[in-house]
PQR file with spaces between the fields and no chain letter, atoms N, CA, C, O and H, PARSE charges and radii, in Angstrom:
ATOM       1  N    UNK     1    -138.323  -84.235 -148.604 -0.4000 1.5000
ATOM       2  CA   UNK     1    -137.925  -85.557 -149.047 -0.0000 2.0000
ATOM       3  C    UNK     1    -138.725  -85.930 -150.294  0.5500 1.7000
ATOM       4  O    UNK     1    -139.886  -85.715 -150.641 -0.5500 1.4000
ATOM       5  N    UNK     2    -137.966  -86.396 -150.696 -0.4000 1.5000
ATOM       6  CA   UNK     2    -138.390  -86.797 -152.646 -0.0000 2.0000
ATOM       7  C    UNK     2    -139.535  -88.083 -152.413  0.5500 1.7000
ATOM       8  O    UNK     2    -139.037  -88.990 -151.745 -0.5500 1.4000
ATOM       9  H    UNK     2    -137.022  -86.571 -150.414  0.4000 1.0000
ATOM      10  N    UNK     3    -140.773  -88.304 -152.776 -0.4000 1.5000
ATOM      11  CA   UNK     3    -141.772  -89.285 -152.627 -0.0000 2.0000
ATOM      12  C    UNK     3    -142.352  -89.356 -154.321  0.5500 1.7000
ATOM      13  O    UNK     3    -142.618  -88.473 -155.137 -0.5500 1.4000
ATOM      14  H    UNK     3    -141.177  -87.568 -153.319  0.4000 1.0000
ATOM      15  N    UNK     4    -142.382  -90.434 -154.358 -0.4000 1.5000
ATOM      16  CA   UNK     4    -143.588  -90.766 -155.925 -0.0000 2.0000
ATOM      17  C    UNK     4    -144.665  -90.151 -155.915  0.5500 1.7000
ATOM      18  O    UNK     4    -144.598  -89.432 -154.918 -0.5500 1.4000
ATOM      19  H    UNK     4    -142.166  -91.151 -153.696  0.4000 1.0000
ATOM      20  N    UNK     5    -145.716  -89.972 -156.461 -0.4000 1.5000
ATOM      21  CA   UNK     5    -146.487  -89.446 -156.864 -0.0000 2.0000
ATOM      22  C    UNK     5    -147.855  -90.478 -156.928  0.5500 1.7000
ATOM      23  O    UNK     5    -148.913  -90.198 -156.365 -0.5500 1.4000
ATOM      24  H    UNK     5    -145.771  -90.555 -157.271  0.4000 1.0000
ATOM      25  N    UNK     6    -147.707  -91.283 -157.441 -0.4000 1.5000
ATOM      26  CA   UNK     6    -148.254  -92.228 -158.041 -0.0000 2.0000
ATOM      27  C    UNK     6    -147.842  -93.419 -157.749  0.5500 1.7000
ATOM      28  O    UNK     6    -146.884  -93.224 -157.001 -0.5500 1.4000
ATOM      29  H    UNK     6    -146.847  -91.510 -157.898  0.4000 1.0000
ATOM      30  N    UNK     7    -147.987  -94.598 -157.889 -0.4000 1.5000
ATOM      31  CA   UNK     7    -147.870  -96.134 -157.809 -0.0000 2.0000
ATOM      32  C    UNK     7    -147.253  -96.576 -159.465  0.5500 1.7000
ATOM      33  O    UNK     7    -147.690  -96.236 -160.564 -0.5500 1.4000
ATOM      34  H    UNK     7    -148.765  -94.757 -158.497  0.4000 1.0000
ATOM      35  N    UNK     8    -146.045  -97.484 -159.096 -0.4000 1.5000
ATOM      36  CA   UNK     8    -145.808  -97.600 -160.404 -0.0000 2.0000
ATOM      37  C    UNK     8    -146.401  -99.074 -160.588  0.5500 1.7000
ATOM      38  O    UNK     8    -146.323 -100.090 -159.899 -0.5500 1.4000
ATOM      39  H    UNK     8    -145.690  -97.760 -158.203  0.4000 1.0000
ATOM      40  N    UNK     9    -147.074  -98.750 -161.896 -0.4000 1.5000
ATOM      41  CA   UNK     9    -147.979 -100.265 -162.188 -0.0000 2.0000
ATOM      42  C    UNK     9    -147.383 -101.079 -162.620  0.5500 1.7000
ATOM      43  O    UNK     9    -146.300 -100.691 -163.059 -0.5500 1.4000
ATOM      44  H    UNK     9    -147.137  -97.924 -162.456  0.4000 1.0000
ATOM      45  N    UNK    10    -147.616 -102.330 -162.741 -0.4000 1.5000
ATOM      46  CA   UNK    10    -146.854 -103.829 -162.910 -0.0000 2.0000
ATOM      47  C    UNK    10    -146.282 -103.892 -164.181  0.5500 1.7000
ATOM      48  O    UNK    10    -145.209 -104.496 -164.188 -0.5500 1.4000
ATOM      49  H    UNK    10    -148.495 -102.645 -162.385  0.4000 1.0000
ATOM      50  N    UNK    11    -146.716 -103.393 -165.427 -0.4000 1.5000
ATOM      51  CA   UNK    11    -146.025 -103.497 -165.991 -0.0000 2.0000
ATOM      52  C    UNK    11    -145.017 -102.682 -166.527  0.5500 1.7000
ATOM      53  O    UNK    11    -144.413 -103.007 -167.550 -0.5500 1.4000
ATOM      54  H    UNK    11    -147.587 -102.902 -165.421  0.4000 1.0000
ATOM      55  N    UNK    12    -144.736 -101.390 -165.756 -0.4000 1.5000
ATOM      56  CA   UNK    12    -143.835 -100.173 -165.930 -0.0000 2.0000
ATOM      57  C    UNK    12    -142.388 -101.174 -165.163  0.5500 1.7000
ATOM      58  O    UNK    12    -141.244 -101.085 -165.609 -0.5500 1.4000
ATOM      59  H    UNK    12    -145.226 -101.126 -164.926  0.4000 1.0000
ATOM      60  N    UNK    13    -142.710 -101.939 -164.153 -0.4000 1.5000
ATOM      61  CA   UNK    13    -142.121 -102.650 -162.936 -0.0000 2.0000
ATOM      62  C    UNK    13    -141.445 -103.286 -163.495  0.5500 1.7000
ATOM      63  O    UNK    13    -140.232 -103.075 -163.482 -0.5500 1.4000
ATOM      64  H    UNK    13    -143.639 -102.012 -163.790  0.4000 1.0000
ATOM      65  N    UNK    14    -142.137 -104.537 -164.350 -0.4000 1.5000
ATOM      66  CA   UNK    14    -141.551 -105.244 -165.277 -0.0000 2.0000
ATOM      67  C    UNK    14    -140.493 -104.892 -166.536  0.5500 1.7000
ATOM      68  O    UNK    14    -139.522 -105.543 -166.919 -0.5500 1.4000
ATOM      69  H    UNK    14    -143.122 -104.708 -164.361  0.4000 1.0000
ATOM      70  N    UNK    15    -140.894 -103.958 -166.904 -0.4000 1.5000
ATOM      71  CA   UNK    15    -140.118 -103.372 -168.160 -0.0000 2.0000
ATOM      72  C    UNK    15    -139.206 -102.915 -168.074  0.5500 1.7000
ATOM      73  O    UNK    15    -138.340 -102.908 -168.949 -0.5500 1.4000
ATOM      74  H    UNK    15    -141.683 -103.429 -166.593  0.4000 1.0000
ATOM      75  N    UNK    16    -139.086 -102.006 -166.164 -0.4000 1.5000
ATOM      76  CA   UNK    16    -137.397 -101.694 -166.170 -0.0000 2.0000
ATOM      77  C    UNK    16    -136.728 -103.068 -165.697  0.5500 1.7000
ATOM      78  O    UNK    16    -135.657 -103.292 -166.261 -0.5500 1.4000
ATOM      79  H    UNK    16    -139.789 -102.012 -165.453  0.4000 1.0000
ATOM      80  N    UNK    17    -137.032 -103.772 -165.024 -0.4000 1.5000
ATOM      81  CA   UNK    17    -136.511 -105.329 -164.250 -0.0000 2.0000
ATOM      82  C    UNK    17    -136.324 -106.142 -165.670  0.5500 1.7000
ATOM      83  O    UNK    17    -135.508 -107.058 -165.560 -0.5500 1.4000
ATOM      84  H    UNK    17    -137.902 -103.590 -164.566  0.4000 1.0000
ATOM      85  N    UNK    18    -136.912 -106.003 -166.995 -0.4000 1.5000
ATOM      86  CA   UNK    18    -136.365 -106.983 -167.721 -0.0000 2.0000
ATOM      87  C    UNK    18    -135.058 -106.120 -168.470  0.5500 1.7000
ATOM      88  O    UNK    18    -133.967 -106.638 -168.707 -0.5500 1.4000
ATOM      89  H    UNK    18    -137.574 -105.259 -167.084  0.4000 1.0000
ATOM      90  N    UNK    19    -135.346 -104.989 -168.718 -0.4000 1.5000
ATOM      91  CA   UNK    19    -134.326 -104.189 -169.033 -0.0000 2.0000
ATOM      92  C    UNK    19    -132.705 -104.407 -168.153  0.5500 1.7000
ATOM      93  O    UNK    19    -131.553 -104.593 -168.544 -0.5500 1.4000
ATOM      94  H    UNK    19    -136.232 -104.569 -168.526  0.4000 1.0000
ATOM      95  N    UNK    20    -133.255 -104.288 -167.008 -0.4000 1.5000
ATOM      96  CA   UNK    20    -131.809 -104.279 -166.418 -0.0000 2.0000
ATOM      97  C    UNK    20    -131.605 -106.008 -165.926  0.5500 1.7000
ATOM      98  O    UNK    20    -130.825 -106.295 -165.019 -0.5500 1.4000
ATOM      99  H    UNK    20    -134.191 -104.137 -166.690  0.4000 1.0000
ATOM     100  N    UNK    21    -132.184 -106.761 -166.451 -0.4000 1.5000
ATOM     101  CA   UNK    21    -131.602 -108.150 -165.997 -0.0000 2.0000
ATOM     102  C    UNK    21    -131.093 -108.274 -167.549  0.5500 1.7000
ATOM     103  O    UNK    21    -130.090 -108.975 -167.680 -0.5500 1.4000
ATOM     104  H    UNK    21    -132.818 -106.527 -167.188  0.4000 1.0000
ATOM     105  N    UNK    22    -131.649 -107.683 -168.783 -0.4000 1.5000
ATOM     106  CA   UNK    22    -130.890 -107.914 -170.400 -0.0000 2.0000
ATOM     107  C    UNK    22    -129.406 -107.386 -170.238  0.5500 1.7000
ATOM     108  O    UNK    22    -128.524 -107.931 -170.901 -0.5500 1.4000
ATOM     109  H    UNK    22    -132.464 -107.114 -168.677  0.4000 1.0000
ATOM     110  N    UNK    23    -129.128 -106.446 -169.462 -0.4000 1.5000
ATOM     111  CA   UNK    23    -128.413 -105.519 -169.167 -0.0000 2.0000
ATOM     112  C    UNK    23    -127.011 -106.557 -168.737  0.5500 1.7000
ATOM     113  O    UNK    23    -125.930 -106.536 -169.325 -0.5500 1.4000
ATOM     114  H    UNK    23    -129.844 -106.003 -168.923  0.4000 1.0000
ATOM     115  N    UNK    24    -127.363 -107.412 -167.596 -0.4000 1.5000
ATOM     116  CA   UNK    24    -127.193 -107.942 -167.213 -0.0000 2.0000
ATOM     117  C    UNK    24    -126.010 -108.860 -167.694  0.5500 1.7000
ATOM     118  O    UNK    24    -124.784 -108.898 -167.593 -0.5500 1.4000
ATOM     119  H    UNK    24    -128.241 -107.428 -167.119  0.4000 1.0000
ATOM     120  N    UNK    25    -127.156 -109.672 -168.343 -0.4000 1.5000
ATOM     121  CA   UNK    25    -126.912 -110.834 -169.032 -0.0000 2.0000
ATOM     122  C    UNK    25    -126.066 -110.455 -170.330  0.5500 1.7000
ATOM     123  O    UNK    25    -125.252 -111.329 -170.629 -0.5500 1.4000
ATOM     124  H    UNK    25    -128.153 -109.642 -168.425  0.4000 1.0000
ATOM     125  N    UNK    26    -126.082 -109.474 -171.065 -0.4000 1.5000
ATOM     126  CA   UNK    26    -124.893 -109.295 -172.176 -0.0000 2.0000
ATOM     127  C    UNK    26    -123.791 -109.049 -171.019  0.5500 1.7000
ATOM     128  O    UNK    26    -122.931 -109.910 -171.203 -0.5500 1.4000
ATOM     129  H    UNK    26    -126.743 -108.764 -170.822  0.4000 1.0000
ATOM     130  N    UNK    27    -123.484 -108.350 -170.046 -0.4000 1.5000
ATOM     131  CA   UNK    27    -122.438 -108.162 -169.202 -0.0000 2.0000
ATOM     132  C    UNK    27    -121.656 -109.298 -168.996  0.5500 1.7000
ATOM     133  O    UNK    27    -120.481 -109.406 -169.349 -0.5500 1.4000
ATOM     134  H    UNK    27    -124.183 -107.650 -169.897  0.4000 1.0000
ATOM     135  N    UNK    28    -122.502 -110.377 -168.263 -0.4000 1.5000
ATOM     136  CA   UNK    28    -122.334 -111.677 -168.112 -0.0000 2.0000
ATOM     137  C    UNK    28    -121.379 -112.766 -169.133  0.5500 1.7000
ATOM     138  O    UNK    28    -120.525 -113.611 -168.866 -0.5500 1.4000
ATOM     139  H    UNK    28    -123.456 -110.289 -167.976  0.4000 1.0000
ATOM     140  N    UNK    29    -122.146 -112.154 -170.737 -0.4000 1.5000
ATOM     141  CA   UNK    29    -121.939 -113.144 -171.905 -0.0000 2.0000
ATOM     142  C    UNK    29    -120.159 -112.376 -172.437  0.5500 1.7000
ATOM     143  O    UNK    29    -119.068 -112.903 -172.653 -0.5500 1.4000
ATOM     144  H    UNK    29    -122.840 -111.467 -170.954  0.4000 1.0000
ATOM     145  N    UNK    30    -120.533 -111.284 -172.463 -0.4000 1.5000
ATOM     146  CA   UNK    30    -118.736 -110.364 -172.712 -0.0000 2.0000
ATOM     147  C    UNK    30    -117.904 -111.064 -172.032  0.5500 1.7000
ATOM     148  O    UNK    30    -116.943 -111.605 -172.581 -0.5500 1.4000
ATOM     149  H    UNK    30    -121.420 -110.856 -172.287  0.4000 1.0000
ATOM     150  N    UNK    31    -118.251 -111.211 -170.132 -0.4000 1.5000
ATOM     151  CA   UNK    31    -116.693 -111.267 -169.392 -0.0000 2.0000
ATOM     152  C    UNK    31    -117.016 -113.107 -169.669  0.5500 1.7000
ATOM     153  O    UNK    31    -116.296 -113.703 -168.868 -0.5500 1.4000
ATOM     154  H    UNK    31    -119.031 -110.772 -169.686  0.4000 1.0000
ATOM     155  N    UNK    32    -117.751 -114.014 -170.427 -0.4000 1.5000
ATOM     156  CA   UNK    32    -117.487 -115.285 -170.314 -0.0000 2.0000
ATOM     157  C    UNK    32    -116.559 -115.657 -171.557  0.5500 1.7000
ATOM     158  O    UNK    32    -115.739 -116.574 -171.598 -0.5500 1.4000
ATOM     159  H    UNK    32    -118.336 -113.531 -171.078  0.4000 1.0000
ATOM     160  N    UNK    33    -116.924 -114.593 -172.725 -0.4000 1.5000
ATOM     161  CA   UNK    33    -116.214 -114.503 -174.073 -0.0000 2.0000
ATOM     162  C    UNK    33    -114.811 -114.122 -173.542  0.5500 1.7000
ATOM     163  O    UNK    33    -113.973 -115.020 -173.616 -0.5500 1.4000
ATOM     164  H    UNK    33    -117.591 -113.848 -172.692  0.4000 1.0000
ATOM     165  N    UNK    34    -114.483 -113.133 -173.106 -0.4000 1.5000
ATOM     166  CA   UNK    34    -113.520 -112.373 -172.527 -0.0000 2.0000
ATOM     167  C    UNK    34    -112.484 -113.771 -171.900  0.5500 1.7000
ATOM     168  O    UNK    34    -111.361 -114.048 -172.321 -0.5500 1.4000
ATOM     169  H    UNK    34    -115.164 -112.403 -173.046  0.4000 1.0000
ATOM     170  N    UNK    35    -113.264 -114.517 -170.772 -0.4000 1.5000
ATOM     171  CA   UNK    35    -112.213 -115.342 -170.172 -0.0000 2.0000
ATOM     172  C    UNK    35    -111.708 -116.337 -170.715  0.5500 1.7000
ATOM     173  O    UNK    35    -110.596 -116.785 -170.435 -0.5500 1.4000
ATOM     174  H    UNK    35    -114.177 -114.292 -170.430  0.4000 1.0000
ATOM     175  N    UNK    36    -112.891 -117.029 -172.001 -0.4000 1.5000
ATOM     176  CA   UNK    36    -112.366 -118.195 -172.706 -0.0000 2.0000
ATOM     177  C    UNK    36    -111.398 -117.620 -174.121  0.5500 1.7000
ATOM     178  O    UNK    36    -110.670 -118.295 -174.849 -0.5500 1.4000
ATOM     179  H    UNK    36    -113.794 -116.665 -172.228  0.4000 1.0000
ATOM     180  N    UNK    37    -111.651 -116.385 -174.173 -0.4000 1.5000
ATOM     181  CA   UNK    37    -110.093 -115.781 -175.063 -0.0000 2.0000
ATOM     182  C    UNK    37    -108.688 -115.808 -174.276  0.5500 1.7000
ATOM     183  O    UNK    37    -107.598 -116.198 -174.696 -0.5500 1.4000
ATOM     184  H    UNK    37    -112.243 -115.837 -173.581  0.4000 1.0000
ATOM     185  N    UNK    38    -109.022 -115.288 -173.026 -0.4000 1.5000
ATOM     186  CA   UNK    38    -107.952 -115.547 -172.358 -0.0000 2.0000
ATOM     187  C    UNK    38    -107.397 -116.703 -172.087  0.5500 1.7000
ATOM     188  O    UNK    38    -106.171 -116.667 -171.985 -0.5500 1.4000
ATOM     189  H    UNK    38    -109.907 -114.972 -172.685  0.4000 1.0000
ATOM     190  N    UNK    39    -107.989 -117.875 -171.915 -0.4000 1.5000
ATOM     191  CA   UNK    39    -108.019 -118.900 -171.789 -0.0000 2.0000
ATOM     192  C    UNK    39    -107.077 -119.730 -172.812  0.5500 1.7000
ATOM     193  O    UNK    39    -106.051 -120.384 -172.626 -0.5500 1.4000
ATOM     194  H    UNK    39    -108.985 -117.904 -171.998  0.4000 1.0000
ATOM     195  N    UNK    40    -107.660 -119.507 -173.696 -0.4000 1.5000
ATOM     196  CA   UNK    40    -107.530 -120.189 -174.722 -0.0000 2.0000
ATOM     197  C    UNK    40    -106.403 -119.155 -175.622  0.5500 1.7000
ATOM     198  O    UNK    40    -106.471 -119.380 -176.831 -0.5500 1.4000
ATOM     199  H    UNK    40    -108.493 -118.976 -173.848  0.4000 1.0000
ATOM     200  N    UNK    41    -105.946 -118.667 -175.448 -0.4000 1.5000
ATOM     201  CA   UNK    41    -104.664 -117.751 -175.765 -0.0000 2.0000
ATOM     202  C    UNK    41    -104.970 -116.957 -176.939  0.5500 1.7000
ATOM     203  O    UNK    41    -104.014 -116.735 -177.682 -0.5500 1.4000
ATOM     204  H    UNK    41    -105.891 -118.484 -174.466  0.4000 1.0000
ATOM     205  N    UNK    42    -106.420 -116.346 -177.357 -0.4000 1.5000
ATOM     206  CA   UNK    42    -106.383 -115.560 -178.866 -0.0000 2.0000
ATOM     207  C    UNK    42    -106.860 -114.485 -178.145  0.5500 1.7000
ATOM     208  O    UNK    42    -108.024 -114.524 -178.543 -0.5500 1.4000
ATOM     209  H    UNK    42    -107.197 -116.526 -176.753  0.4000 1.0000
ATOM     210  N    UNK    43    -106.832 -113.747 -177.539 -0.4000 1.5000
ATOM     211  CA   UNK    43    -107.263 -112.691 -176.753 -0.0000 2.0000
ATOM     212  C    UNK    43    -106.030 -111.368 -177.899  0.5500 1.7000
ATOM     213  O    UNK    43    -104.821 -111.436 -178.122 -0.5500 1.4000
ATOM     214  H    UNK    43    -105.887 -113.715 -177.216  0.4000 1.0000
ATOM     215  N    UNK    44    -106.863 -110.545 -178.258 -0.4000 1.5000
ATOM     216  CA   UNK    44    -105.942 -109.321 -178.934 -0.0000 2.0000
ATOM     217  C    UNK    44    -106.401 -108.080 -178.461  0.5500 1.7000
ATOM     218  O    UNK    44    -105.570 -107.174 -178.530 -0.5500 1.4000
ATOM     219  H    UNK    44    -107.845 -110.490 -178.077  0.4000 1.0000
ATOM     220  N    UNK    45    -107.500 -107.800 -178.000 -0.4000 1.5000
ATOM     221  CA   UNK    45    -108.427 -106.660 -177.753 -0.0000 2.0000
ATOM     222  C    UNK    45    -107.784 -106.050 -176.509  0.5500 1.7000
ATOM     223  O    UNK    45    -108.215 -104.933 -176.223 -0.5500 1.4000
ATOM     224  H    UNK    45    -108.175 -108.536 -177.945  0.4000 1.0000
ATOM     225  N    UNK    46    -106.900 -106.525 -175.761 -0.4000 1.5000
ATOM     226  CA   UNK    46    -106.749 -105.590 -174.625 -0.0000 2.0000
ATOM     227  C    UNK    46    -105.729 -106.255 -174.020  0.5500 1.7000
ATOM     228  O    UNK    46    -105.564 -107.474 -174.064 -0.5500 1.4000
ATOM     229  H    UNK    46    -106.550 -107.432 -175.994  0.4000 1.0000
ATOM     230  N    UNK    47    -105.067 -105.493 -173.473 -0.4000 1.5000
ATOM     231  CA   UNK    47    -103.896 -105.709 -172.396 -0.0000 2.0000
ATOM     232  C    UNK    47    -103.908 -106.347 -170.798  0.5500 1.7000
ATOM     233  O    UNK    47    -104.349 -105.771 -169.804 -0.5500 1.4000
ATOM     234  H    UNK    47    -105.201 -104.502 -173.437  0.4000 1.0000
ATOM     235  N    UNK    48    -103.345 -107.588 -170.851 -0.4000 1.5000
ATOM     236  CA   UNK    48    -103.945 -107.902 -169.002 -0.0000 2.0000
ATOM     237  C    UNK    48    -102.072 -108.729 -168.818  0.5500 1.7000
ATOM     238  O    UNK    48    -101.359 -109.203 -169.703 -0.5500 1.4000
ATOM     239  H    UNK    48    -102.987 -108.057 -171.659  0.4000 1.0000
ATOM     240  N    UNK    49    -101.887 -108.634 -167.740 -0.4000 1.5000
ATOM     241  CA   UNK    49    -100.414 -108.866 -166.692 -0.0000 2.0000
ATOM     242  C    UNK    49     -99.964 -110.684 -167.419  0.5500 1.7000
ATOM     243  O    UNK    49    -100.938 -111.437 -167.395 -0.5500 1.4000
ATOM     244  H    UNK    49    -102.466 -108.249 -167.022  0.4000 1.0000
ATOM     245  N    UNK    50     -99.363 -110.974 -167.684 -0.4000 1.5000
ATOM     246  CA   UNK    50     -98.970 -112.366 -167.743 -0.0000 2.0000
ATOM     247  C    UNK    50     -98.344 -112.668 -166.760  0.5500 1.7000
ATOM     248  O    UNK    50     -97.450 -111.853 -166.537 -0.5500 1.4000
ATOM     249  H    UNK    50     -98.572 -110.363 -167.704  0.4000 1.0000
ATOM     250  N    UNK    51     -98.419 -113.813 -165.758 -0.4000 1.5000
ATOM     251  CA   UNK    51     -98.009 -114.803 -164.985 -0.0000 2.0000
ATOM     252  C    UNK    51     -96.745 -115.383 -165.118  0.5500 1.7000
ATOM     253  O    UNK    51     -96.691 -116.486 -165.662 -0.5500 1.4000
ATOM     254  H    UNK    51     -99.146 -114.476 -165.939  0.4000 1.0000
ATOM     255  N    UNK    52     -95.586 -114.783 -164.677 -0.4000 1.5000
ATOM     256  CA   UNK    52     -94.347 -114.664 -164.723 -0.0000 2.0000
ATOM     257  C    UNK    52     -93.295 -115.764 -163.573  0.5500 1.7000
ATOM     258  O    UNK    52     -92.099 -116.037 -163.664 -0.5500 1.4000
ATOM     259  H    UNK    52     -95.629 -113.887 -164.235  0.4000 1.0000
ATOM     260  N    UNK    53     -94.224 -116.155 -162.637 -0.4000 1.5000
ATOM     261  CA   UNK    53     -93.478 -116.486 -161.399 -0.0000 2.0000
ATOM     262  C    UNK    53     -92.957 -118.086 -161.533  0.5500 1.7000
ATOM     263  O    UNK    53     -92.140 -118.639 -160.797 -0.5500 1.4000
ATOM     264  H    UNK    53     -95.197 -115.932 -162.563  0.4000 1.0000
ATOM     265  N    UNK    54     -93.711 -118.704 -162.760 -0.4000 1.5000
ATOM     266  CA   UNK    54     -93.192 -120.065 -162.687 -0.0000 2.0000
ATOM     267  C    UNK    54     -91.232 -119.855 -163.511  0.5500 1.7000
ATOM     268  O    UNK    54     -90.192 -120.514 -163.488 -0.5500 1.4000
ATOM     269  H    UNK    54     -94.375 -118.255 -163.358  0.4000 1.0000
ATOM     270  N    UNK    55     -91.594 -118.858 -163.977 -0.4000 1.5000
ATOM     271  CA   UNK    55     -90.311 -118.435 -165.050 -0.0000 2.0000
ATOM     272  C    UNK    55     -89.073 -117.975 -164.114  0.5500 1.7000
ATOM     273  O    UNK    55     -87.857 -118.082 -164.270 -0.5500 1.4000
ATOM     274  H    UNK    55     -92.438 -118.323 -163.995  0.4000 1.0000
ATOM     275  N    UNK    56     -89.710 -117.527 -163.282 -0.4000 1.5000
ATOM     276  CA   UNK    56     -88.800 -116.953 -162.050 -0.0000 2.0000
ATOM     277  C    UNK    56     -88.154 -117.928 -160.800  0.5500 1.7000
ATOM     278  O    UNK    56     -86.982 -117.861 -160.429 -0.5500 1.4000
ATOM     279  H    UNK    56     -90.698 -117.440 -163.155  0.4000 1.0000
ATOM     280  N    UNK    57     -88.961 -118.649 -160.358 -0.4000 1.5000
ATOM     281  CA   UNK    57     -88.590 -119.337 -159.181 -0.0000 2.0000
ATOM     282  C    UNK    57     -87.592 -120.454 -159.414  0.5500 1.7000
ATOM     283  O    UNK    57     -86.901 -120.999 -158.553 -0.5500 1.4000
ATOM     284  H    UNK    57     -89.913 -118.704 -160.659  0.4000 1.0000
ATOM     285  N    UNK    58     -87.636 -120.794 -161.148 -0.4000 1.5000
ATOM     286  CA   UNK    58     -86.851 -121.963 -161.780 -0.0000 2.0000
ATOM     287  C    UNK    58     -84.762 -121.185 -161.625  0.5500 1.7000
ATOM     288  O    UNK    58     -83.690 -121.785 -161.544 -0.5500 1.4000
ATOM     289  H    UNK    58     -88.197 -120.351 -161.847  0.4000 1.0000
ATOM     290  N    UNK    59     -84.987 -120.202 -161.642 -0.4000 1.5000
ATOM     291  CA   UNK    59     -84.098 -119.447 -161.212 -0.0000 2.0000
ATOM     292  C    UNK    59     -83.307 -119.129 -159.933  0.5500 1.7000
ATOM     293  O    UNK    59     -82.455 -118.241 -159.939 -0.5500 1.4000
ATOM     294  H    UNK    59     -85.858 -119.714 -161.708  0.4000 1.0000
């Protein structure tokens, strides 16, 4: 079984934890950009389903 070696010190600890919370947080900031394009109808970058059923049921 795979074991450390060593103790990882506080600030090795820190440096991957701020890394992957930066990581994070651009993830975060894309899908909030992402929804207020969608939102707001200028979205060009990618393909997603349009909402068809109010068009339909009037039928």
């Amino acid at each position: 079984m795979a074991v450390p070696k060593k103790k990882t010190s506080k600030g090795k600890r820190n440096q991957r934890h701020a890394t992957w919370k930066g990581k994070a947080a651009v993830a975060a900031q894309k899908a909030l950009s992402i929804g207020k394009a969608v939102l707001s109808g200028r979205a060009q970058g990618f393909v997603y389903p349009i909402d068809d059923e109010a068009d339909d049921s009037e039928s």
